[in-house]
N, C-alpha and C positions, 0 to 999 in steps of 0.2 A: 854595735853599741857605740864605738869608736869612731863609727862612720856619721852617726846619727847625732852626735854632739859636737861633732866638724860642722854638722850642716846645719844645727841650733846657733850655734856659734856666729857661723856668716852669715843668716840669717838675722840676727841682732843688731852686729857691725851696719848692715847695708841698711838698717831702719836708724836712723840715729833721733829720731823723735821720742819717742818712749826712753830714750836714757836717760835723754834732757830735761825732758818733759815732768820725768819721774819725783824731779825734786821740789815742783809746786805742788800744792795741796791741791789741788784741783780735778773734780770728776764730770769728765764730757759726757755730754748727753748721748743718747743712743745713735746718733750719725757721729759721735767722736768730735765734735765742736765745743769749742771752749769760748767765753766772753773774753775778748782782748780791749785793750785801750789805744785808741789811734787818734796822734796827735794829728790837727788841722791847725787850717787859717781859720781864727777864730771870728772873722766876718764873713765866712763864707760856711761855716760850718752847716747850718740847714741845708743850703744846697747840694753839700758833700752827704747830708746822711740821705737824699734822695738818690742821687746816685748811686750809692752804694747800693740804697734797699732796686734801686732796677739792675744792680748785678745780682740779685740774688739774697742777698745778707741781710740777716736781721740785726736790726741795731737797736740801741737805746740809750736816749740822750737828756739823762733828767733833767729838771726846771725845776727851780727855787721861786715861792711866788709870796712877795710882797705886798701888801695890802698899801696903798700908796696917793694923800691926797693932789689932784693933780695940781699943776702953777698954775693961779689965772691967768698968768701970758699964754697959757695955751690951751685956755676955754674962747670958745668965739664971743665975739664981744656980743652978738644978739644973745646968748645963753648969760651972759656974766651976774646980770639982774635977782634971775634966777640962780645962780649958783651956790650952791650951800654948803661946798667941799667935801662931797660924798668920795670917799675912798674906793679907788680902783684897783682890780689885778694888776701887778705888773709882774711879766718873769721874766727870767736871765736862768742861764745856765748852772748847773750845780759845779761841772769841771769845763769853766769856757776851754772850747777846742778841744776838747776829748770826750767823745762821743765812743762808746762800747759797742764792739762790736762783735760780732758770735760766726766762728768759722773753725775748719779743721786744719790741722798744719801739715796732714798726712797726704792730701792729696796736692800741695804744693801750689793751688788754684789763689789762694792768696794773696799771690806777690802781684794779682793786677789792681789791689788797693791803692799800690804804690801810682800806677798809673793815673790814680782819677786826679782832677785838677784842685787845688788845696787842703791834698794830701802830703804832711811833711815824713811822717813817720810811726812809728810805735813803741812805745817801752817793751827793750829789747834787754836778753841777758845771755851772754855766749851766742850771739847771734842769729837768736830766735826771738819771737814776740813771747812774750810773759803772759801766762793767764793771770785773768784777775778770778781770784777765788767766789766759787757762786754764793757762798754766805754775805759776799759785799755788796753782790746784785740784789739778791734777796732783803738783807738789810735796809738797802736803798728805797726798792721798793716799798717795803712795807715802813715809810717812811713820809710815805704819797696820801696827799689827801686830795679828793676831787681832781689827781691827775699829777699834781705838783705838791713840792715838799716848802710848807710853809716855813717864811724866815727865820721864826723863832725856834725852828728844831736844832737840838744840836746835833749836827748831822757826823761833824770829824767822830764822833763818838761811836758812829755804825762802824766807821771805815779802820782804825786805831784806837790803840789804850794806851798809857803811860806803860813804859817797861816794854812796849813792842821794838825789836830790831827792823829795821827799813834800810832799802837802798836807796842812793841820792842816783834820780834819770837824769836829771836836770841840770847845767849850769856848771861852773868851773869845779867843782867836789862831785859830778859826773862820777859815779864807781865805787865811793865810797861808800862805807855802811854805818850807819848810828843807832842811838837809843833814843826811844819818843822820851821828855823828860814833862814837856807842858802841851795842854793843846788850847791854842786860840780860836775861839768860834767864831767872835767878832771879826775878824781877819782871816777865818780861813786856813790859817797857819800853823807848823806843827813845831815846837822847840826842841831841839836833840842835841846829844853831846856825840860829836866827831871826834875820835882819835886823830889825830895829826902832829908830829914830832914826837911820838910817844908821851902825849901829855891830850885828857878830851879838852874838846872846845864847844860851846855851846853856841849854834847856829839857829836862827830863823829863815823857815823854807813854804812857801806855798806849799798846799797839800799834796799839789797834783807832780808837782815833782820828787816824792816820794813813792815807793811800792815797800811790801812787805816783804820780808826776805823769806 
């Protein structure tokens, strides 16, 4: 009995993924893969999520799509005559440079993400990459019309509530943790109050440099 709970035991210690792991709400699919969020170079990011998908990796890199009339500086002038200012697609990224991407941390296969070219990094916590919870993926998703999620969604809405605790990944308050207090859709932006000197302080932060805690 004594022998068998010695060897449950180191058997634990020697996996340190599941201790860690244990503290995000998060349920891997039946190969044990979780969706992560991996910072790029955000002019390079298509390129990066091709690369990844020939390692192997499934990704997913939503598109926000604007209905957008174009400048006639950049209708041809033979069209201009004709041109009646019909409204174009345009799309841009929902989290420029962070493209989601779905892997296990169990087999340690991972760490050659870091190797591709305009690969900076991941939101990380205790020196593991953070799941993003699959209700955020799904959220997002079902957020998509004809492929892309139109302007007018409030999207910070899928992702965050007011009264949510978050960690700051990003930027000099790196570490720290707050309370959502506003969220800006216009911008992208989330308002929180930071404790700092033992007094909060209320900061504006792009979205993508926040995670849920």
């Amino acid at each position: 009995m004594l022998a068998n709970a010695e060897k449950d035991e180191k058997h634990r210690n020697s996996d340190p993924w599941p201790r860690k792991a244990e503290r995000f709400p998060v349920i891997p699919d039946e190969r044990g893969r979780c969706w992560h969020a991996v910072h790029s170079d955000t002019k390079r990011t298509p390129k990066t999520c091709e690369a990844i998908k020939d390692l192997g990796y499934e990704y997913y890199y939503p598109q926000m799509r604007e209905m957008r009339v174009p400048a006639l500086r950049n209708v041809t002038i033979g069209k201009r005559k004709e041109f009646k200012g019909v409204a174009r697609p345009v799309f841009s990224p929902l989290f420029p440079g962070y493209p989601f991407v779905k892997f296990s941390l169990r087999d340690g296969k991972w760490h050659e993400l870091f190797e591709l070219f305009g690969v900076y990094g991941m939101k990380v916590a205790e020196g593991l990459p953070v799941p993003v919870p699959n209700q955020v993926i799904i959220n997002i998703l079902g957020a998509e019309v004809g492929g892309a999620i139109p302007l007018e969604m409030p999207v910070l809405k899928l992702l965050f509530g007011v009264g949510d605790d978050v960690r700051i990944d990003e930027g000099p308050l790196q570490g720290f943790t707050g309370t959502i207090q506003e969220l800006d859709e216009s911008q992208r932006k989330v308002l929180l109050d930071v404790i700092m000197f033992r007094s909060p302080h209320r900061i504006s932060l792009d979205a993508n440099q926040v995670s849920k805690v």
